[in-house]
Backbone bond lengths (Angstrom), bond angles and torsions (degrees), N, CA, C in turn:
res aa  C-N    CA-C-N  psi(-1)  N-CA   C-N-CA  omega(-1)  CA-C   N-CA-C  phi
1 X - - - 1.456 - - 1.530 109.24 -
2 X 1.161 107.78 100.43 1.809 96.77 156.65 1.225 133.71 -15.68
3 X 1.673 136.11 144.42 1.251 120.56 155.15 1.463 106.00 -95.98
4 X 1.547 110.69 169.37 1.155 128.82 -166.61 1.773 83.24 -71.66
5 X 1.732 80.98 154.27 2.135 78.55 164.08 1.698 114.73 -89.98
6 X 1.602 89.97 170.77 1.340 104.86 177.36 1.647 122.78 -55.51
7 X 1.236 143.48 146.93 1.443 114.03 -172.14 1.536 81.29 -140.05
8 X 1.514 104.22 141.98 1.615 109.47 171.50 1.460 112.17 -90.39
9 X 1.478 106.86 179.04 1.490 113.05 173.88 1.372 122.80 -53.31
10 X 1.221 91.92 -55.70 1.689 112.05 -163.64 1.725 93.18 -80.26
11 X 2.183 100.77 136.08 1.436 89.07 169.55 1.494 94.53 -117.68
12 X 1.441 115.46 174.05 1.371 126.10 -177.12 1.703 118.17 -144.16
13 X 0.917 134.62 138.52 1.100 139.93 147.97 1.696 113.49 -2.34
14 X 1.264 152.97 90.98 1.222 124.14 143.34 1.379 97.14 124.00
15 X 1.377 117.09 5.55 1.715 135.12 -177.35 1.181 113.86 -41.70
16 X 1.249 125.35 145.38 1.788 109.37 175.04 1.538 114.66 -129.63
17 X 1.564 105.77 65.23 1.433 110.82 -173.30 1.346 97.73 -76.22
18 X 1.322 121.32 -59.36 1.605 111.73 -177.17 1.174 110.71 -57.68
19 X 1.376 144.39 2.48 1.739 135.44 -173.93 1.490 81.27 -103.53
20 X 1.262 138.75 -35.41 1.701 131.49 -134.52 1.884 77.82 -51.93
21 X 1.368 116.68 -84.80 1.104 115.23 -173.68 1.614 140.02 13.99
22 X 1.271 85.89 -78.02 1.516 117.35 173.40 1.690 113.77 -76.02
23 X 1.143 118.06 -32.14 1.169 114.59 170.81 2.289 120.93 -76.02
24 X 1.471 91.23 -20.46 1.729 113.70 168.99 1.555 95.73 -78.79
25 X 0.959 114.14 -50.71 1.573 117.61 -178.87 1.877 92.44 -41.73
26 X 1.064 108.46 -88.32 1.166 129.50 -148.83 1.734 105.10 -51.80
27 X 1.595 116.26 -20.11 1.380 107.32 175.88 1.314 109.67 -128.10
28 X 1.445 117.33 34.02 1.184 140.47 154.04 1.682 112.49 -68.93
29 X 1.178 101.52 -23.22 1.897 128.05 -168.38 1.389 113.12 -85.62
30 X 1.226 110.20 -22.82 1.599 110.51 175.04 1.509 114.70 -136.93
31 X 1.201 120.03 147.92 1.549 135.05 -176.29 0.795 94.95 -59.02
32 X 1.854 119.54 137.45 1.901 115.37 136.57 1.120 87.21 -147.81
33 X 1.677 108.56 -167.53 1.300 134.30 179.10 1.481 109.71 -107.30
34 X 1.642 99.37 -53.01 1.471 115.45 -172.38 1.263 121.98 -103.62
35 X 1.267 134.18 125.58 1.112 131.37 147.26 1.828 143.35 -65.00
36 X 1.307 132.00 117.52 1.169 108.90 -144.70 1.997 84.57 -131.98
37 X 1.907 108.80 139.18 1.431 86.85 176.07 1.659 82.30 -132.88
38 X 1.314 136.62 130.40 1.371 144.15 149.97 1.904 112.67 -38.04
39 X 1.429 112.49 -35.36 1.214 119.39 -146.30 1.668 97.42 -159.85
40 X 1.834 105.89 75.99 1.540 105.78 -164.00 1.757 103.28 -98.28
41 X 1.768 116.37 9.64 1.084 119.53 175.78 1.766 114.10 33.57
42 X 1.503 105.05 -121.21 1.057 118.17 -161.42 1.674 101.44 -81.34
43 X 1.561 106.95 -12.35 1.395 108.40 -178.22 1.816 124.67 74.10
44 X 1.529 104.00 5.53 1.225 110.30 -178.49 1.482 125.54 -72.88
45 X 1.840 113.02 -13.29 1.630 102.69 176.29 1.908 99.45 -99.16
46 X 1.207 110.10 -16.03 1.917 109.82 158.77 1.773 111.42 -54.57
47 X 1.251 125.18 -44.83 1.051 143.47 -171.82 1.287 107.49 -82.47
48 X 1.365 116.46 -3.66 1.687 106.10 173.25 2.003 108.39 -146.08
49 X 1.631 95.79 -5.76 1.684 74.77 162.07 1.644 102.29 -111.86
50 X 1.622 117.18 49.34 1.776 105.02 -153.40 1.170 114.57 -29.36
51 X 1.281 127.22 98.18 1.981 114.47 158.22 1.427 106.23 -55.39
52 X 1.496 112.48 151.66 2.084 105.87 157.83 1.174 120.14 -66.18
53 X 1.257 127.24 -12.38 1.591 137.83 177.80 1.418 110.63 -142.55
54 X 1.772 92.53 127.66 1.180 105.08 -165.03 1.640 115.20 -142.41
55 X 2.016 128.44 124.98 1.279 103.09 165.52 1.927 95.94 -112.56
56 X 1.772 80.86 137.91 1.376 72.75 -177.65 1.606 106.60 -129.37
57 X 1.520 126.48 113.09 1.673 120.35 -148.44 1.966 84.94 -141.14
58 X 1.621 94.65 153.92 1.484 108.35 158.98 1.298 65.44 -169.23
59 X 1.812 68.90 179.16 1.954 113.29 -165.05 1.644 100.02 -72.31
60 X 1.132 121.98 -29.54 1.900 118.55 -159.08 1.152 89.08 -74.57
61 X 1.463 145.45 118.47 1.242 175.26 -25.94 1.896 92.57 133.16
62 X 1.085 132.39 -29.94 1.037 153.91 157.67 1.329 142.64 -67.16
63 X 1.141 131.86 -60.69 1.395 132.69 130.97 1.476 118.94 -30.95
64 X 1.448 121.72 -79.79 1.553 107.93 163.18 1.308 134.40 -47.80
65 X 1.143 118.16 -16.95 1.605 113.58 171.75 1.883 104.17 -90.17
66 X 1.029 128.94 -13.03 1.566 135.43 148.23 1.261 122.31 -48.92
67 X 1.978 107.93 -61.12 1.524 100.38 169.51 1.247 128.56 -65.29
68 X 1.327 97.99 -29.93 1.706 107.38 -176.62 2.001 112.85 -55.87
69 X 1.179 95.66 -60.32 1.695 97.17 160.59 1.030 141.65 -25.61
70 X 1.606 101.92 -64.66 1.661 108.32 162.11 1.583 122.85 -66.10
71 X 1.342 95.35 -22.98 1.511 87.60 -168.46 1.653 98.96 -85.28
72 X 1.362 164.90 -21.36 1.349 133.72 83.71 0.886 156.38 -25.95
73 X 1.189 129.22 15.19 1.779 120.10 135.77 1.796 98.39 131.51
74 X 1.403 99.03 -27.54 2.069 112.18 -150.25 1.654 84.58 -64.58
75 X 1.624 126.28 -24.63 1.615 98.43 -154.31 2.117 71.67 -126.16
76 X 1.502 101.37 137.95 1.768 88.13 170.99 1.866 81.81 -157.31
77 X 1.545 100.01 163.45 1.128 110.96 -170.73 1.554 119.93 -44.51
78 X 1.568 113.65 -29.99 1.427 117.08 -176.31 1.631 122.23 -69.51
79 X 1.722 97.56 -31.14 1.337 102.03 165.82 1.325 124.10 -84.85
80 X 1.145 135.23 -21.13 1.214 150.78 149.49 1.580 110.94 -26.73
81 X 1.378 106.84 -69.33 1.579 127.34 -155.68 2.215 91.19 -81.39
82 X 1.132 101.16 -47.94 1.627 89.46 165.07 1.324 142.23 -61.82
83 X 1.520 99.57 -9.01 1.910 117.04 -175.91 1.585 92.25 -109.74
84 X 0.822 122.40 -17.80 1.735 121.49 -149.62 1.938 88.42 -95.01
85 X 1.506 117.71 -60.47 1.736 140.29 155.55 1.567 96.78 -17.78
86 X 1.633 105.60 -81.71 1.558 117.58 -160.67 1.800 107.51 -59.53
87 X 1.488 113.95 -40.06 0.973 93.48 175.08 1.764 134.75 -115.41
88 X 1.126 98.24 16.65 1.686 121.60 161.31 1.451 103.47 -73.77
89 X 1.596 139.52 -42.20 0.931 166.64 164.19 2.081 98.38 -40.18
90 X 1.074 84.78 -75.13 1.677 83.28 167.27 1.227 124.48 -52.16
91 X 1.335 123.10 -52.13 1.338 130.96 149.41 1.269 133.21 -12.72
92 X 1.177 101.11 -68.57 1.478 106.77 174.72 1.447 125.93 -71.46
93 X 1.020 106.57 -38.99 1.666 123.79 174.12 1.836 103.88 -64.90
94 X 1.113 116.70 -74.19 1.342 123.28 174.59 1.428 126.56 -69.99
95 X 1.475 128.79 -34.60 1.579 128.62 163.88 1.226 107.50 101.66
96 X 1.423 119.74 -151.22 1.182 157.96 153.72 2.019 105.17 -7.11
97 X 1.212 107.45 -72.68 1.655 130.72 175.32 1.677 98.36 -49.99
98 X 0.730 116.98 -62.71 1.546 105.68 179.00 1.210 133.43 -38.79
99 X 1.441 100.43 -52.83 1.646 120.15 179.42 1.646 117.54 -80.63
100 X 1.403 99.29 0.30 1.652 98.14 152.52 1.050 108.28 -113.49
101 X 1.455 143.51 2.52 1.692 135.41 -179.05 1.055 101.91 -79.58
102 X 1.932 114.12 -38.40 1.641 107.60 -175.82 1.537 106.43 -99.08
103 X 1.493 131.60 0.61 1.188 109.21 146.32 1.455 141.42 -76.02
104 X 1.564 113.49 -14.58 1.767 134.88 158.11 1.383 83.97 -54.41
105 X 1.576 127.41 -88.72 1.543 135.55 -174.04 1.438 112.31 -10.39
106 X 1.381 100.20 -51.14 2.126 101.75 -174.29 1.177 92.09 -65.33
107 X 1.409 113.22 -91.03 1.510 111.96 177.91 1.583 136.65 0.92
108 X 1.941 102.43 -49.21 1.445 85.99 179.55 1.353 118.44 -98.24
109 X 1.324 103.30 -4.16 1.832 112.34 -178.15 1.895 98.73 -152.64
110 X 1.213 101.99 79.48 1.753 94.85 -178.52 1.165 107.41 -76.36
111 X 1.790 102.40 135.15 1.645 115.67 170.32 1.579 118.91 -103.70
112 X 1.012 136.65 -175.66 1.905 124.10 165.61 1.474 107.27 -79.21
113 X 1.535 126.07 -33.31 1.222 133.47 -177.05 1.809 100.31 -77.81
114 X 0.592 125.94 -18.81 1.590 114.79 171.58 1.589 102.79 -95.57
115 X 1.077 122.92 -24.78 1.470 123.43 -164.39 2.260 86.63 -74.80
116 X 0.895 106.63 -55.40 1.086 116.05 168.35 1.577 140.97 -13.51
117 X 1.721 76.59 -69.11 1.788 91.98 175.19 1.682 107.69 -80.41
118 X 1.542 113.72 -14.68 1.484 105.74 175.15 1.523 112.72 -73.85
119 X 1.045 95.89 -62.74 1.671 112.65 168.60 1.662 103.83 -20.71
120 X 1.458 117.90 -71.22 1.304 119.73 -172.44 1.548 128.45 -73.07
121 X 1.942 109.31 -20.36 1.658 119.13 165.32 1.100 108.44 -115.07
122 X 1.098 132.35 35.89 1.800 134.04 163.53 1.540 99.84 -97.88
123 X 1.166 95.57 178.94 1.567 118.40 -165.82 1.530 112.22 -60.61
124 X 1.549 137.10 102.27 1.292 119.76 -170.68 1.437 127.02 58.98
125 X 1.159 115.77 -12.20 1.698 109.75 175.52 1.527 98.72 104.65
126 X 1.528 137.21 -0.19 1.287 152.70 170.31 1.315 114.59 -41.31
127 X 1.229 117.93 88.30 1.848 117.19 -178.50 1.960 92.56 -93.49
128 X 1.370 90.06 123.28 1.789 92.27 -175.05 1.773 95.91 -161.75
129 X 1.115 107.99 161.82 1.817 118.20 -146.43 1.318 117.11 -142.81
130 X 1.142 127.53 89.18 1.829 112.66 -176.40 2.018 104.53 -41.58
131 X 1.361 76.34 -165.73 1.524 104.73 -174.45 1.796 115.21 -72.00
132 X 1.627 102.33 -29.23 1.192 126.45 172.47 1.057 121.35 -72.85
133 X 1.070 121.65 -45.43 1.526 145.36 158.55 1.834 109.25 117.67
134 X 1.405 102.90 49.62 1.136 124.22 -175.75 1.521 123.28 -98.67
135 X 1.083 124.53 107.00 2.042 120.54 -174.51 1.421 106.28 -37.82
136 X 1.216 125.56 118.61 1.793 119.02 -175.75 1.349 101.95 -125.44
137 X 1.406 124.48 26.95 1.698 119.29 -176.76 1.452 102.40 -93.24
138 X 1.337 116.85 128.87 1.548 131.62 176.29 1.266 98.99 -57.07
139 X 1.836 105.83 178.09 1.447 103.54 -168.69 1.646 95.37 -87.39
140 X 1.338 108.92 173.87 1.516 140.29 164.94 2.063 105.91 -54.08
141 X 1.188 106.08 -66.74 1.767 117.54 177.87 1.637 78.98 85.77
142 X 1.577 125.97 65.79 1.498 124.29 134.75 1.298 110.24 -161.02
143 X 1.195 98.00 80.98 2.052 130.73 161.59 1.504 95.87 -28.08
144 X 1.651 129.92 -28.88 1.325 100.35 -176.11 1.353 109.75 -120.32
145 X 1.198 113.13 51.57 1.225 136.91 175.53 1.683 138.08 -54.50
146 X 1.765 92.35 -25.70 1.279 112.53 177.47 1.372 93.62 -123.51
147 X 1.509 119.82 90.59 1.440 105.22 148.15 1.331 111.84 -112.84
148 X 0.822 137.17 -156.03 1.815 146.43 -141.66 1.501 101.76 -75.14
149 X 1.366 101.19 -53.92 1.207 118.47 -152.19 1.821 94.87 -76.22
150 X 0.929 128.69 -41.15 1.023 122.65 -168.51 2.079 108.72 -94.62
151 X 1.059 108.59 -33.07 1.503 95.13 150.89 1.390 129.24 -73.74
152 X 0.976 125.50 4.52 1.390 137.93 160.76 1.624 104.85 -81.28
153 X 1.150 126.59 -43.82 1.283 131.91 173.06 1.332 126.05 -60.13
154 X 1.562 94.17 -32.17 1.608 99.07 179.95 1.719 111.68 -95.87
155 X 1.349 121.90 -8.21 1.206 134.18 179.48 1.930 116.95 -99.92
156 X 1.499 101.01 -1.98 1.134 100.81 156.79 1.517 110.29 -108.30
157 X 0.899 135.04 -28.26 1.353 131.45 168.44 1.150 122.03 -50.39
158 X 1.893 112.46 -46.11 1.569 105.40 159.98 1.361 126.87 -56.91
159 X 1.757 119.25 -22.74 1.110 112.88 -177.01 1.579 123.26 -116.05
160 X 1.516 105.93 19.74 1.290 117.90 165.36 1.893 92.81 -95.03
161 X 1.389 134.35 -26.50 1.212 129.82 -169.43 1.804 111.82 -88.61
162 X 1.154 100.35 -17.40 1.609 103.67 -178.28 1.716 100.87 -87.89
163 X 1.525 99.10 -44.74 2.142 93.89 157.91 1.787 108.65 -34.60
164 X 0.811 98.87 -71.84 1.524 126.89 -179.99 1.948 111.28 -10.44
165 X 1.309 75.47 -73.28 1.484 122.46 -174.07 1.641 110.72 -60.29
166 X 1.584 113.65 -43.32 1.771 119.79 -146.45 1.688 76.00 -84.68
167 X 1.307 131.95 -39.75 1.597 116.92 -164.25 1.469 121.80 -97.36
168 X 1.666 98.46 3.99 1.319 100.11 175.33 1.546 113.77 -104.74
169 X 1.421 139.27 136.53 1.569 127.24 141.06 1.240 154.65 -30.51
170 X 1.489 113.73 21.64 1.385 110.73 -163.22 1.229 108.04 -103.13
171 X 1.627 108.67 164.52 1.468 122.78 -171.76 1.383 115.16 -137.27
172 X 1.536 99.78 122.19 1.462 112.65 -167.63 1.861 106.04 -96.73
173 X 1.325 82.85 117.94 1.780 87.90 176.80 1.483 101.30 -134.51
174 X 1.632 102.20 154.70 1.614 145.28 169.55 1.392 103.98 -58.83
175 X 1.677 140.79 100.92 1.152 128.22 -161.94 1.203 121.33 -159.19
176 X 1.604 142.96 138.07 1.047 135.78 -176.18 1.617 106.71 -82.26
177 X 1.449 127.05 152.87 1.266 108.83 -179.78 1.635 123.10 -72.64
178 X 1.368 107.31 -3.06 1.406 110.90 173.22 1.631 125.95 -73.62
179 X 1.563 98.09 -32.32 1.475 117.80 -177.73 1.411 106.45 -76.98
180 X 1.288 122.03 -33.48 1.373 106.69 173.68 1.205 109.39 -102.42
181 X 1.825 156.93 4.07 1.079 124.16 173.77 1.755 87.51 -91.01
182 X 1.122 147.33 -15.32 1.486 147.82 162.88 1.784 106.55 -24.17
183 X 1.511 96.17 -51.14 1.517 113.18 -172.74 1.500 107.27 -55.75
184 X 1.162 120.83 -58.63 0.839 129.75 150.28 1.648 135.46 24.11
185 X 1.764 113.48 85.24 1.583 109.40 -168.15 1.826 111.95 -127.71
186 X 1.070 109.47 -177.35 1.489 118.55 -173.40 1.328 89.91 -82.32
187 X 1.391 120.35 145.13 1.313 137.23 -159.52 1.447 120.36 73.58
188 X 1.340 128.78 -21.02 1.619 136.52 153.15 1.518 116.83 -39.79
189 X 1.103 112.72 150.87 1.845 116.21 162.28 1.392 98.04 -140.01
190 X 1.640 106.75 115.36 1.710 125.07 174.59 1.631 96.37 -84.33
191 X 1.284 112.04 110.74 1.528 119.84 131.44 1.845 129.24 -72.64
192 X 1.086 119.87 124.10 1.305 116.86 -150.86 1.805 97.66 -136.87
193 X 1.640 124.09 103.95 1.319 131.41 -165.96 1.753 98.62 -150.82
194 X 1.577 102.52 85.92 1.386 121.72 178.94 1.394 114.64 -79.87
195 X 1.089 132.18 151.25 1.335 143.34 165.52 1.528 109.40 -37.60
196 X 1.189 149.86 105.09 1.414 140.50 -164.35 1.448 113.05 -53.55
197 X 1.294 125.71 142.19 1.935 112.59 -169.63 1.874 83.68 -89.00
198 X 1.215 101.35 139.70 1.487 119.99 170.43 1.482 118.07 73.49
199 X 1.425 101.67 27.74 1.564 99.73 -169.79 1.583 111.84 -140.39
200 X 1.693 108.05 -54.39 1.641 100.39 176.69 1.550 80.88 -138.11
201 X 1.430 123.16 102.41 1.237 132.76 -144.52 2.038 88.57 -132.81
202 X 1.081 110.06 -11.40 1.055 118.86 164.66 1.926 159.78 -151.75
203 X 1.745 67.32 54.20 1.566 115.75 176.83 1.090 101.18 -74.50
204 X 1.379 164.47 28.95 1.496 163.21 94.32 1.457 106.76 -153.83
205 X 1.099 104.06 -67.71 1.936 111.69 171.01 1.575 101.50 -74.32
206 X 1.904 89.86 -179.74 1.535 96.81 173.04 1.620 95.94 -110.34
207 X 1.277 120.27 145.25 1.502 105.84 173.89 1.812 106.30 -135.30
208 X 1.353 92.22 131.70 1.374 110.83 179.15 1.427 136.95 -82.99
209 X 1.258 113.26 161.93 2.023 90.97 163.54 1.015 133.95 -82.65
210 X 1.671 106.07 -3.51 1.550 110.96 160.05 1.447 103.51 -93.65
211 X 0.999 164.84 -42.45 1.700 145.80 117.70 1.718 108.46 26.50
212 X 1.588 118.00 -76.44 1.094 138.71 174.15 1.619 111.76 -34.21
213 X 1.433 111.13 -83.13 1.249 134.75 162.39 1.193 100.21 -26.18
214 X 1.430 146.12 -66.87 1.276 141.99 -162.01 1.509 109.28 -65.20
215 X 1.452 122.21 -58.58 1.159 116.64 -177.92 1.808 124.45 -63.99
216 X 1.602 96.24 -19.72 1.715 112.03 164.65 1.816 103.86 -49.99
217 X 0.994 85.94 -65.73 1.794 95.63 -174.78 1.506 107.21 -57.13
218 X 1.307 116.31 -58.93 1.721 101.47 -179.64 1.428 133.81 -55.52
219 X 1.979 107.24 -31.66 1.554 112.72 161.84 1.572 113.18 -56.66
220 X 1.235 119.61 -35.71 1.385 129.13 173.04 1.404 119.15 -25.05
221 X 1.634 90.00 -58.99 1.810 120.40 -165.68 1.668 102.59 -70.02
222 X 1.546 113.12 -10.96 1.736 101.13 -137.72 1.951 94.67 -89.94
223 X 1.370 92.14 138.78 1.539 98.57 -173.96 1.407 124.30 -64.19
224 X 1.382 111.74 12.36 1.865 133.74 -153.84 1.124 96.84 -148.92
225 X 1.618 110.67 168.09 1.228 130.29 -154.48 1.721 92.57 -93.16
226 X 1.494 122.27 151.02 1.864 111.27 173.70 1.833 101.06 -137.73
227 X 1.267 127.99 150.84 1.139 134.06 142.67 1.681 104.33 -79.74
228 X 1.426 117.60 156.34 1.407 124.72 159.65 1.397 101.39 -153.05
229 X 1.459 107.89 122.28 1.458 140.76 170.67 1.138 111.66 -72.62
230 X 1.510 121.78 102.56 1.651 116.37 165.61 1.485 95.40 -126.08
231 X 1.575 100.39 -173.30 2.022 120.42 165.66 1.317 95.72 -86.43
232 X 1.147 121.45 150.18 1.062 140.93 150.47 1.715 140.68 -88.38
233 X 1.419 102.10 -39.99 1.282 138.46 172.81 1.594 133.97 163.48
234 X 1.363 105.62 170.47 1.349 108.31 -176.62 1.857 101.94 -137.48
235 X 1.399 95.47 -166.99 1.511 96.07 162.55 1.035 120.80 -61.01
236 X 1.201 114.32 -42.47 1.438 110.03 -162.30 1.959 111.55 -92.76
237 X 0.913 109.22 -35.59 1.458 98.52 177.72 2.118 110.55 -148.05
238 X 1.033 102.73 173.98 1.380 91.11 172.69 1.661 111.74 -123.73
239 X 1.327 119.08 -178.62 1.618 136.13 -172.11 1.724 99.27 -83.25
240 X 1.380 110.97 82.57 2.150 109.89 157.07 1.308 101.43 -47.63
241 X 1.312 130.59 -44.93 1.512 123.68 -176.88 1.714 127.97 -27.23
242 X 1.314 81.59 -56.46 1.877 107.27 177.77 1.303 96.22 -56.24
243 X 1.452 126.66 -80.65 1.448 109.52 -171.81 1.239 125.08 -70.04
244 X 1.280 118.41 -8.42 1.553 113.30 158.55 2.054 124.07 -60.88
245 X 1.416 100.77 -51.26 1.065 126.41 178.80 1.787 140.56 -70.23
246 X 1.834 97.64 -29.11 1.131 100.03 -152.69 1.867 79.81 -149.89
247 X 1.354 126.86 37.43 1.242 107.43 171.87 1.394 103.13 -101.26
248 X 1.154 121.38 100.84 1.663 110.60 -169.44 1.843 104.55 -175.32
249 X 1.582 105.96 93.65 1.865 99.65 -172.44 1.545 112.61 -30.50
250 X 0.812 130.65 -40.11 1.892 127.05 -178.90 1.592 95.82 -42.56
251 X 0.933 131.09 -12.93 1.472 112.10 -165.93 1.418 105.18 -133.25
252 X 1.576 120.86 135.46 1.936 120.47 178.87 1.407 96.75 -92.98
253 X 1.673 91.28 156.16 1.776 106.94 179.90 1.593 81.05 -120.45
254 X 1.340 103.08 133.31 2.108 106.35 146.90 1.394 108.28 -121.52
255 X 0.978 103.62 148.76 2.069 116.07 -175.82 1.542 91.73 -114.82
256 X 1.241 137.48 140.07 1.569 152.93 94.14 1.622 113.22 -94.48
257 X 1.469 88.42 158.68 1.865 108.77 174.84 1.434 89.92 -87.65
258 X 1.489 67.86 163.43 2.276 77.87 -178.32 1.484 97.65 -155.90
259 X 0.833 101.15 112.34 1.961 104.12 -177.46 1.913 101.19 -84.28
260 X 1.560 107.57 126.18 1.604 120.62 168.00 1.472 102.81 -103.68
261 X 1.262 113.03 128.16 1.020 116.60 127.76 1.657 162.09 -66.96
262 X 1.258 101.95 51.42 1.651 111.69 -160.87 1.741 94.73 -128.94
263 X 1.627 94.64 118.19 1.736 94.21 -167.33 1.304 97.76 159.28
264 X 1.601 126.93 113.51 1.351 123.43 168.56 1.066 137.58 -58.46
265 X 1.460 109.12 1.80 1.545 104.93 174.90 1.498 89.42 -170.30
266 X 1.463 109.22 151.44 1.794 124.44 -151.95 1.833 101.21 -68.61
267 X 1.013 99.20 -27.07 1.745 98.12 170.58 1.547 116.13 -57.36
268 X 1.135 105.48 -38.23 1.621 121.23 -147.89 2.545 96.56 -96.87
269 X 1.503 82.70 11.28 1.847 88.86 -169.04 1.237 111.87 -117.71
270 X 1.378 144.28 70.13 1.119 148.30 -169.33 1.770 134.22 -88.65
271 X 1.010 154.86 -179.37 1.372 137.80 -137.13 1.835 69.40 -142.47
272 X 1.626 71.48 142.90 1.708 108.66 173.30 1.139 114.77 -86.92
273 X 1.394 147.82 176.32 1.378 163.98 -168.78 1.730 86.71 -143.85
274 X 1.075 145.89 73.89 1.499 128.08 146.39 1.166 127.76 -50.54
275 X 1.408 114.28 145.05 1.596 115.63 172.03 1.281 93.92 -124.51
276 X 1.680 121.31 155.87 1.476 150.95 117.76 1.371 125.17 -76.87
277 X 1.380 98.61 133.10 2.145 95.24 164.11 1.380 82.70 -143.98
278 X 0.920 72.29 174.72 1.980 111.05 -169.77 1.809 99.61 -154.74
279 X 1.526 86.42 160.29 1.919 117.77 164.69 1.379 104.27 -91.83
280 X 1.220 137.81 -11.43 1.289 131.90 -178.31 1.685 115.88 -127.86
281 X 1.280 107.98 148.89 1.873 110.52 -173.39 1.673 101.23 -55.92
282 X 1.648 110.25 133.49 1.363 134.02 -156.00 1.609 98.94 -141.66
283 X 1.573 95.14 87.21 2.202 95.84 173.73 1.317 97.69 -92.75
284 X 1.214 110.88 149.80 1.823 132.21 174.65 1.685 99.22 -61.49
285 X 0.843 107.36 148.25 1.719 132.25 165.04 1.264 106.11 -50.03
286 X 1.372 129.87 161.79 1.301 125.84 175.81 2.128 95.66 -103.71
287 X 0.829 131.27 95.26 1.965 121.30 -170.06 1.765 78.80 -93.04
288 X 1.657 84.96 145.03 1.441 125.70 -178.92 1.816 100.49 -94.86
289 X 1.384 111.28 -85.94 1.210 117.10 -166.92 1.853 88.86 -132.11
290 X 1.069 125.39 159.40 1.600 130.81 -177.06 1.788 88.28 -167.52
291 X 1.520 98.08 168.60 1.360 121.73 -179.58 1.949 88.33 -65.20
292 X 1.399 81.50 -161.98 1.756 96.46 -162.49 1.962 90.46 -83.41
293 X 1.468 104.88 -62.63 1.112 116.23 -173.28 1.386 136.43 -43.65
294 X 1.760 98.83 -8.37 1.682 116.47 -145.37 1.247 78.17 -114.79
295 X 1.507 144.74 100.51 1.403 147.11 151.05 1.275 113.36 -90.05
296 X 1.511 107.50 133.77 1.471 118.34 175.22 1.169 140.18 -28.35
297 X 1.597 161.70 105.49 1.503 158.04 -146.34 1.736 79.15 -59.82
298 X 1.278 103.35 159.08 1.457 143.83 157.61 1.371 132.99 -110.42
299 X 1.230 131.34 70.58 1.767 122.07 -174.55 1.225 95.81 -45.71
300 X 1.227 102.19 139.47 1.863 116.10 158.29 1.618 113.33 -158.88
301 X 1.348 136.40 103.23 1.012 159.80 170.62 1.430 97.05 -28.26
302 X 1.483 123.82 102.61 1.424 141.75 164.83 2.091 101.68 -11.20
303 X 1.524 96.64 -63.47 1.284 96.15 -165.84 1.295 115.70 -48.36
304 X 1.824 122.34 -34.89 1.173 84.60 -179.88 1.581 113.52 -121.42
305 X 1.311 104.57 57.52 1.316 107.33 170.20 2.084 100.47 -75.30
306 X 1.529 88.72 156.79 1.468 88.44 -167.61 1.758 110.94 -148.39
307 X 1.492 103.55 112.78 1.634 111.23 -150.15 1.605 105.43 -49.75
C-alpha cells in the first residue's frame, strides 16, 4: 500500500500533491545526482521524491525565505504553534479586522510567520500577488480557523518537513527561472511546474506565453533528463501551448484529471486534465483501485495531441 504523501504548510493554487507520486515514479527511472526545480512553489513534489541533493529556487521571495528558516532552526514547529495560538486567538475574538491588520503588517515588513497565517486565513488557501508584489487575497470569513486541532496539523507538517530537510542537501534560492535552468548539468534532473499562462498568472510574477515558449525552448537545450508540469485541458477549452511547444516524438505527453479545489462555490470548481512530458520514454502506472477523481495516466505522443 502506498503512503499518503508528504503535504507542506503552505497551500497554493495548482499544488501537485496527488501528482507527487507519479511524478517520483517517473524520475525514479533515470539516474542523477541533482535535483533541480525552477518553480519549487509549495515544494510538495521535493518533499516527496527527497533527492540528497537538491536546488530548489522560484521568484516568491517568500516561500523561500519560509524554507530557508526551517531549514535553520529560526522557524520550528514550537514557534509556529505559539504564533499560530496567539494569533488565531485574535482571530477569533476580533474577526475579519485582524486579518487585514496582519496582512498591511506582511506587506510593510513581511515575516514567514505572517506569511503563514495568511496563507492559512485567506481566501481558499489562494497565494496571489499584485503588481507590487503585495499579498491581495481577501479574508477566508472563519475566525475559528485556528483551533487546536488544526494548528497541530500545521505544526507537524513543519516538523515532519524539517526531518525531511535536516538529512538532505538542498539549497533554497531567490531565482529567475532562466538563472537556474542555466545551472543546469548532465547528471541533474529538471522538474519544471510554471505558473500556468492564462490561468494563475498572478501567483507572484506575471507569466506569459512568451514566458512559456521561452522556458519550452530552454528545457529543450537542457543536457539532463526534465519532467514539465502543465494543464492540458478542461471542459471548457484546451492548452495551444502543448501543440505549439511540445509537438515533436522526442518528447512524452501523460494526461491524468486532477480535481482543484479553488472556486467559491462547488459549481464554480472544476477538474483539470493535467499533463506530464518528459525527454525520456514515460509508461503510465499500472492503478489498482484510486479515488473517483484519480484516473489512470494516458501515454499519448505530444505529436499527436490535437487542440
Amino acid at each position: 500500500m502506498n503512503l499518503p504523501p508528504l503535504v507542506p504548510p503552505l497551500k497554493c493554487q495548482g499544488i501537485k500533491t496527488k501528482l507527487a507520486g507519479e511524478i517520483k515514479r517517473l524520475a525514479d527511472s533515470q539516474e542523477f545526482d541533482r535535483w533541480i526545480e525552477p518553480f519549487c512553489g509549495s515544494c510538495v513534489v521535493a518533499l516527496n521524491v527527497q533527492p540528497k541533493r537538491a536546488l530548489l529556487s522560484d521568484s516568491n521571495i517568500h516561500i523561500i525565505r519560509l524554507y530557508q528558516e526551517i531549514q535553520s532552526g529560526d522557524l520550528t514547529p514550537a514557534s509556529a504553534k505559539a504564533f499560530l495560538v496567539e494569533e488565531g486567538e485574535k482571530l477569533r475574538t476580533i474577526g475579519e479586522p485582524h486579518f487585514y491588520a496582519v496582512r498591511e503588517r506582511f506587506n510593510a515588513r513581511p515575516t514567514s510567520l505572517d506569511f503563514l497565517f495568511l496563507n492559512r486565513s485567506c481566501f481558499n488557501g489562494v497565494m496571489r500577488f499584485n503588481r507590487h508584489g503585495k499579498f491581495n487575497v481577501p479574508y477566508g470569513h472563519k475566525p475559528e480557523r485556528f483551533a487546536q486541532a488544526y494548528v497541530t496539523k500545521i505544526t507537524n507538517q513543519i516538523g515532519r518537513i524539517a526531518e525531511v530537510i535536516s538529512v538532505c542537501d538542498w539549497t533554497f534560492a531567490v531565482a529567475d527561472f532562466r538563472q537556474t535552468l542555466a545551472s543546469a548539468q548532465p547528471g541533474d534532473f529538471v522538474y519544471a511546474d510554471p505558473p500556468y499562462a492564462a490561468r494563475h498568472v498572478d501567483y507572484f510574477n506575471s507569466w506569459s506565453e512568451a514566458d512559456e515558449t521561452e522556458l519550452g525552448n530552454r528545457l529543450k537545450q537542457l543536457p539532463c533528463p526534465f519532467i514539465l508540469s502543465t494543464w492540458h485541458s478542461n471542459e471548457f477549452r484546451t492548452n495551444a501551448m502543448i501543440e505549439q511547444n511540445w509537438n515533436d516524438p522526442r518528447f512524452h505527453l501523460l494526461t491524468r484529471e486532477h480535481f482543484y479545489h479553488v472556486g467559491s462555490t462547488e459549481d464554480l470548481r472544476h477538474p483539470m486534465i493535467e499533463a506530464l512530458i518528459t525527454n525520456f520514454p514515460a509508461k503510465p502506472a499500472q492503478w489498482e483501485h484510486e479515488e473517483a477523481e484519480q484516473l489512470a495516466f494516458m501515454e499519448r505522443p505530444a505529436k499527436e495531441y490535437s487542440a
